[in-house]
C-alpha positions in Angstrom: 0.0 0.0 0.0 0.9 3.4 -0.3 1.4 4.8 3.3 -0.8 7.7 4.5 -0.5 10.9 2.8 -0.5 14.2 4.5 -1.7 17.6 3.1 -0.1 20.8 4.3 -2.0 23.9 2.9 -1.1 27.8 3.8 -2.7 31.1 2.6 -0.8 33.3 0.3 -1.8 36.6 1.4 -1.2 40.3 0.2 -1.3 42.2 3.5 -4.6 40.9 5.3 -6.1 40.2 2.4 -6.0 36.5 1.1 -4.6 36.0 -2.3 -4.6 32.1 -3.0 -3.5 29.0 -1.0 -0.6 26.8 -1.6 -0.8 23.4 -0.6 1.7 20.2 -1.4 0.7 16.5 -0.8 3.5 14.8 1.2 4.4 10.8 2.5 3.3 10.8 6.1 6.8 10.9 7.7 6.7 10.5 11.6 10.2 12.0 11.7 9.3 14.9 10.4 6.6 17.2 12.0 4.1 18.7 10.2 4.7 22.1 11.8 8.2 21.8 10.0 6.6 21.4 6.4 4.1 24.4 7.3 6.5 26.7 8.0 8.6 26.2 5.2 5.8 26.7 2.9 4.8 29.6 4.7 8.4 30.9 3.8 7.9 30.1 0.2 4.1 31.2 0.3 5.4 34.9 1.6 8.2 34.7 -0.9 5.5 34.3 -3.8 3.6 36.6 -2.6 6.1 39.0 -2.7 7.1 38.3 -6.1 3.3 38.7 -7.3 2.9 42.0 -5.5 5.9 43.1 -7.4 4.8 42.0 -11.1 1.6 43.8 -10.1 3.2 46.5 -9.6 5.4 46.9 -11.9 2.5 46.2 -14.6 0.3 48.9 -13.3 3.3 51.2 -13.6 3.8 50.3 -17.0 0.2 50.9 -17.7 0.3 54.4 -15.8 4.0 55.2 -17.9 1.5 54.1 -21.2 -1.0 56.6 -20.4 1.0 59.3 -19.8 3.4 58.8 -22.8 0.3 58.3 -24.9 -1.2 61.5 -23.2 1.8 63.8 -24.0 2.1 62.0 -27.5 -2.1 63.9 -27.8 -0.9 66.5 -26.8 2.0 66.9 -29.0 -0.2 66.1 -32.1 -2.4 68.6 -30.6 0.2 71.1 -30.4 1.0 70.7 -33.8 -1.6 70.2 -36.1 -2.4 72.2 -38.9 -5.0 74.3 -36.3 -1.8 75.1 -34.6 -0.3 77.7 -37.2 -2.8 80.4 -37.2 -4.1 82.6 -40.2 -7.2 82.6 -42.2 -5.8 84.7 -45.0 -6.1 83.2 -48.4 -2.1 83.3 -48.5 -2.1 80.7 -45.3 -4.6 78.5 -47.0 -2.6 78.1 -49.8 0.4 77.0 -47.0 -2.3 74.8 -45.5 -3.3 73.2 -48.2 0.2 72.4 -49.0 1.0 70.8 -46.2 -1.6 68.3 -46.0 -0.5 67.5 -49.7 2.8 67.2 -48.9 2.5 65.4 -45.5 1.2 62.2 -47.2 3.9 61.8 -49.2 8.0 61.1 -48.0 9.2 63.7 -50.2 11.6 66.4 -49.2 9.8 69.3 -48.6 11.8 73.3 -48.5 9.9 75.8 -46.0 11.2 79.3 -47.3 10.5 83.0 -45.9 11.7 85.7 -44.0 12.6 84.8 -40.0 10.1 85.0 -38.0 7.4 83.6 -40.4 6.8 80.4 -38.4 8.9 78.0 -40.5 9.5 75.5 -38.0 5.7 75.6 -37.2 5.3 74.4 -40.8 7.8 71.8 -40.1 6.2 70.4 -37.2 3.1 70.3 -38.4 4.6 68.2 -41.9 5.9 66.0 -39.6 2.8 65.2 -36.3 0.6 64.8 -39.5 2.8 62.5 -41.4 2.9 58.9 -41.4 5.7 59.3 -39.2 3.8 61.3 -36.5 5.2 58.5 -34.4 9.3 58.5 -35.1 11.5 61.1 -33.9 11.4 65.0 -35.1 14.4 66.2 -34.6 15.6 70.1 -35.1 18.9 71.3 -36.3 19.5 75.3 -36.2 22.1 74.8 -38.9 23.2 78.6 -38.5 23.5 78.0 -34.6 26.0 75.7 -34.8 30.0 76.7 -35.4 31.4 75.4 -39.4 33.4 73.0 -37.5 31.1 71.0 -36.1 28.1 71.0 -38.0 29.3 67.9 -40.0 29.9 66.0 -36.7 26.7 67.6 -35.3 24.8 65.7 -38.4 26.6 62.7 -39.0 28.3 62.0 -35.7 32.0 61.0 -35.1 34.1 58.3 -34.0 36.0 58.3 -30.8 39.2 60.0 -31.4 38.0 61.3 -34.9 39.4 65.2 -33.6 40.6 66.8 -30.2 38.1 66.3 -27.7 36.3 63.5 -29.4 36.6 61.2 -26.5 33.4 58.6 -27.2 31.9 57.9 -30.1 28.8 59.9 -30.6 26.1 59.6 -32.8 25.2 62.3 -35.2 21.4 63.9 -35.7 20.4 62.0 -38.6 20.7 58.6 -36.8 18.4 60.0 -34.4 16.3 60.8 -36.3 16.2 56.9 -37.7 12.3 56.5 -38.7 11.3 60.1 -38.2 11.6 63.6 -39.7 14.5 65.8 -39.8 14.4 69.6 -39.6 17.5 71.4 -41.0 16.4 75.0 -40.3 18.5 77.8 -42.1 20.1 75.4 -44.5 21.8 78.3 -46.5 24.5 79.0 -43.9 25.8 75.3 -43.9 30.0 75.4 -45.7 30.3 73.6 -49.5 31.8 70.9 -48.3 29.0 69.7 -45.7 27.0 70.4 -48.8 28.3 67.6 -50.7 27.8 64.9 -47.7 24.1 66.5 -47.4 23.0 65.6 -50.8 24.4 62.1 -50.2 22.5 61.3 -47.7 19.6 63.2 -49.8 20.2 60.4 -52.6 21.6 57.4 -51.4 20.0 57.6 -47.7 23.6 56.9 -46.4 26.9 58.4 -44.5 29.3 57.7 -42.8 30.3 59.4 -39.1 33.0 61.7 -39.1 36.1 59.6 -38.7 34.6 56.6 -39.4 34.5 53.9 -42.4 31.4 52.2 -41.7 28.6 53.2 -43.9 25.1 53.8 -42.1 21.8 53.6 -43.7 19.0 56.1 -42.7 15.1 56.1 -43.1 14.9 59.7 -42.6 12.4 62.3 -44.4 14.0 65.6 -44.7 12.6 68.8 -44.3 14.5 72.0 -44.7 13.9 75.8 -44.2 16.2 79.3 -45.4 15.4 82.9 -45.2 18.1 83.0 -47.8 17.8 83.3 -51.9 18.9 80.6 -52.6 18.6 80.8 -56.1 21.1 83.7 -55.4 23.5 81.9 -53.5 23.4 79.0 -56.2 24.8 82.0 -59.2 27.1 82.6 -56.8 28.8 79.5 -56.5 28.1 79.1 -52.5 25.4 77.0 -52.4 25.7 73.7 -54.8 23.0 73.6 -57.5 22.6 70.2 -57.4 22.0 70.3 -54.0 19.5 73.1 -54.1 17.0 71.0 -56.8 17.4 68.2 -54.4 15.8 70.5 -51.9 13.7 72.3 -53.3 11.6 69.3 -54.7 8.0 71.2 -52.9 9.0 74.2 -52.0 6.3 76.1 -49.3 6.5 79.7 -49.4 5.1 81.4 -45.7 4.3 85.2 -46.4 5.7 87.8 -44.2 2.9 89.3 -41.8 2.5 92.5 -44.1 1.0 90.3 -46.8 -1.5 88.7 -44.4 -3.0 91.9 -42.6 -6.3 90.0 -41.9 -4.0 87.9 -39.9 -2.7 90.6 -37.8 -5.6 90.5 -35.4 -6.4 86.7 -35.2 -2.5 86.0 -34.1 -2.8 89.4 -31.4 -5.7 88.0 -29.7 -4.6 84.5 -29.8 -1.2 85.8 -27.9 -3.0 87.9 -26.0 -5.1 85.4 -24.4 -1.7 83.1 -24.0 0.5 85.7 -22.2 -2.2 86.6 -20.2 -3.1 83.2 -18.8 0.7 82.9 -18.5 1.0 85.6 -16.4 -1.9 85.8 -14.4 -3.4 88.5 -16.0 -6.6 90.1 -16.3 -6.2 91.5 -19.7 -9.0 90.8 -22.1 -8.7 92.6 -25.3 -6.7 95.3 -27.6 -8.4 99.1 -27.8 -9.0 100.7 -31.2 -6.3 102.6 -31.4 -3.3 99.8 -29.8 -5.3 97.7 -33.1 -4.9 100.5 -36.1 -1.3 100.9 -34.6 -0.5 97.2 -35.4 -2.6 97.2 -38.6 -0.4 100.5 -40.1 3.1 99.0 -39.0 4.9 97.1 -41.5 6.3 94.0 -39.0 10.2 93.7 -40.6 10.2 91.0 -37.7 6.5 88.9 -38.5 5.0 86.9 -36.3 7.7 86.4 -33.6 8.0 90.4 -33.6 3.9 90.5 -33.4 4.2 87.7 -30.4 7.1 89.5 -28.4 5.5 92.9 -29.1 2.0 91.4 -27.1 3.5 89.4 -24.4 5.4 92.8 -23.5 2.1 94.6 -23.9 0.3 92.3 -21.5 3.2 92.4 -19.2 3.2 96.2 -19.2 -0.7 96.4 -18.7 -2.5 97.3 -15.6 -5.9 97.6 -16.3 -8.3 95.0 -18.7 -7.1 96.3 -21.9 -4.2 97.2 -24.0 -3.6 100.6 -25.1 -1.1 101.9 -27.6 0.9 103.2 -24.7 2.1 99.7 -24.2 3.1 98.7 -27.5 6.3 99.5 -28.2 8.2 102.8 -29.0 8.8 101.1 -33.2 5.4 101.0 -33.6 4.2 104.7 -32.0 6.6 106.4 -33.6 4.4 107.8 -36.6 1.5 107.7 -34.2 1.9 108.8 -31.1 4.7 112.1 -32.4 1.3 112.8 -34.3 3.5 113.2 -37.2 1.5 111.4 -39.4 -1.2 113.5 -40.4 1.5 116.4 -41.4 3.5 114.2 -43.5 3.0 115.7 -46.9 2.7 112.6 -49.3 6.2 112.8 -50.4 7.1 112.3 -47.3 5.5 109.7 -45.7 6.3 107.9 -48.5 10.4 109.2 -48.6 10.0 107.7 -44.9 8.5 104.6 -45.6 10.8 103.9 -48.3 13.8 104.6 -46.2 12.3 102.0 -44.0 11.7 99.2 -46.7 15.8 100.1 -47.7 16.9 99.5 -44.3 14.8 96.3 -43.7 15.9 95.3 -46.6 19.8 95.6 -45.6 19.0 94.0 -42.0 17.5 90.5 -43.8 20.7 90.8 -46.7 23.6 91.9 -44.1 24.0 94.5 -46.2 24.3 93.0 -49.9 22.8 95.6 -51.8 22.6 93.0 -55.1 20.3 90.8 -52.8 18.5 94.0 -51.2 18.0 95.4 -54.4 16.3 92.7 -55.8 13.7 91.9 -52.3 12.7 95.5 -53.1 12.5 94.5 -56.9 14.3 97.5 -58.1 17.8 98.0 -59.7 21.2 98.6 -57.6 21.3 101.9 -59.3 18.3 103.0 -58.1 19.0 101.7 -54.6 21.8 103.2 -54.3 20.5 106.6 -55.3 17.8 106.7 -53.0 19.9 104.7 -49.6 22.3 107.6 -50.1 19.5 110.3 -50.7 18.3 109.3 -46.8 21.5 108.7 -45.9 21.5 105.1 -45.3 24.5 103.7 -45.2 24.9 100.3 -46.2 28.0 99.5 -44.7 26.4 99.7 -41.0 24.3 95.8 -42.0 27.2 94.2 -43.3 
């Protein structure tokens, strides 16, 4: 026969509370006590026990890190959707309807327009609307970073590859692996990064600085200048072959003067931001604060219109903004009450001489380049810079 069996059976428990049982089937062995086989379960029970508390945990953790990373991955999208670049002019529906063309598609895509436009809005949106809303986006200022290191900035190097390369480090475009890249201010990048840029537009390869092994990148690429390019291109400093690579859809964002009916839309949208930011009370712009943005011609766009309103708000005491609060570049005409004398020749001889110098700021004083935003010959810049006294010299 088979002897007499004996059952020992303990609680697994979670605290107080009562989570399952364990229980093992043993020989009946006089020599060895029950109370022995108990408490070495109990051991093992309260070791289990442990063990499932801790998956638990660490599974509802997981679940609470999902939520939130699929929360801020809403919001992102949020963020950046189309709705996100405000403007109901017909210029910015054209630049809408661009984008959701283009965002479909994987093609290379060249944002152009003064600073301060909201290129990199354009890119973002391209890229949380893309089928690669879920890869990285990463951003490269390409004038922000010194000649000598943009090429490792973008292709990474190899340890060693030059003083104070001490580990190996990988560049932006293998971050961006699966997702978008944004090269903003492509212009100011040197000939010979040039050259390694269109290879990784053609072949989707590099290799890092230093290095021998060739990578492969799935990257779309998405670039943005305030620069002529088509200038640049005549004058030998930007590679032509390079620039049709580029420019294979081209979206043009208008300066702020060209979308007037914008003006208003982006002042109260900042104005409600800024004053939520700050705690403010401020609820709208008076008559006069609006005709003063409405007359002035914004050399600095949307980023000048967005500094110019969170100062405003900043600066204001009472529920609404008066022209008082804007700044001195935009009362000048205004508030002098200068404007109403101007004879015509004059207001015009003064906003020329305004349009001559913005146009020096955005060129650094290259009068070919200025010449030509204003649509007008260098001869007849010339003449009139020096007829109110505008010297060119000063933007270079």
């Amino acid at each position: 026969g088979m002897g007499e069996v004996s059952l020992i059976c303990v609680p697994v428990q979670k605290g107080k509370r009562v989570v399952g049982a364990l229980s093992v089937d043993r020989a009946y062995d006089p020599e060895y006590p029950l109370e022995a086989g108990t408490k070495l379960l109990s051991v093992v029970a309260t070791m289990l026990a442990r063990h499932a508390i801790n998956l638990e945990t660490i599974h509802l953790e997981k679940e609470a890190l999902r939520a939130e990373n699929k929360r801020l991955r809403d919001e992102l999208e949020n963020k950046y959707r189309i709705n996100n670049i405000i403007g109901n002019s017909n210029k910015m529906r054209e630049v809408y309807q661009m984008i959701s063309q283009v965002s479909r598609s994987n093609a290379t895509v060249l944002i152009r327009g003064e600073s301060g436009t909201g290129k990199e809005l354009v890119a973002n949106s391209i890229h949380y609307t893309s089928t690669r809303s879920k890869g990285p986006f990463v951003k490269v200022n390409c004038a922000a970073i010194p000649n000598n290191l943009i090429e490792s900035e973008l292709f990474g190097h190899e340890k060693g590859a030059f003083t104070g390369a001490v580990k190996q480090k990988p560049g932006r475009f293998e971050l961006a692996h699966k997702g978008t890249i944004f090269l903003d201010e492509i212009g100011s990048i040197e000939p010979d990064v040039q050259v390694r840029l269109l290879r990784v537009l053609q072949e989707r390869e590099f290799e890092r600085v230093g290095g021998h092994r060739t990578l492969k990148v799935d990257v779309r690429i998405i670039a943005a200048t305030n620069k002529n390019l088509e200038q640049a291109v005549e004058e030998d400093s930007f590679r032509g072959d390079l620039y049709y690579r580029l420019n294979v859809f081209p979206i043009y964002m208008p300066p702020l003067r060209e979308r007037k009916t914008d003006i208003l839309l982006l002042a109260d949208f900042f104005l409600e931001r800024y004053a939520e930011e700050n705690g403010r009370e401020v609820k709208r712009l008076s008559t006069p604060a609006i005709d003063m943005l409405m007359v002035y011609h914004w050399p600095g766009n949307v980023r000048e219109l967005e500094n110019c309103i969170e100062r405003a708000v900043l600066l204001c005491e009472e529920g609404a903004i008066h022209s008082y609060h804007l700044p001195p570049t935009l009362q000048t005409g205004k508030e002098s009450g200068t404007l109403p004398d101007l004879s015509l020749e004059d207001a015009v001889g003064a906003l020329e001489k305004e349009m001559i110098i913005d146009s020096l700021k955005n060129t650094r004083g290259n009068i070919t380049l200025a010449a030509e935003i204003l649509k007008t010959t260098v001869r007849k810049f010339a003449y009139k810079a020096k007829k109110y006294g505008v010297d060119y010299r000063t933007y270079r």
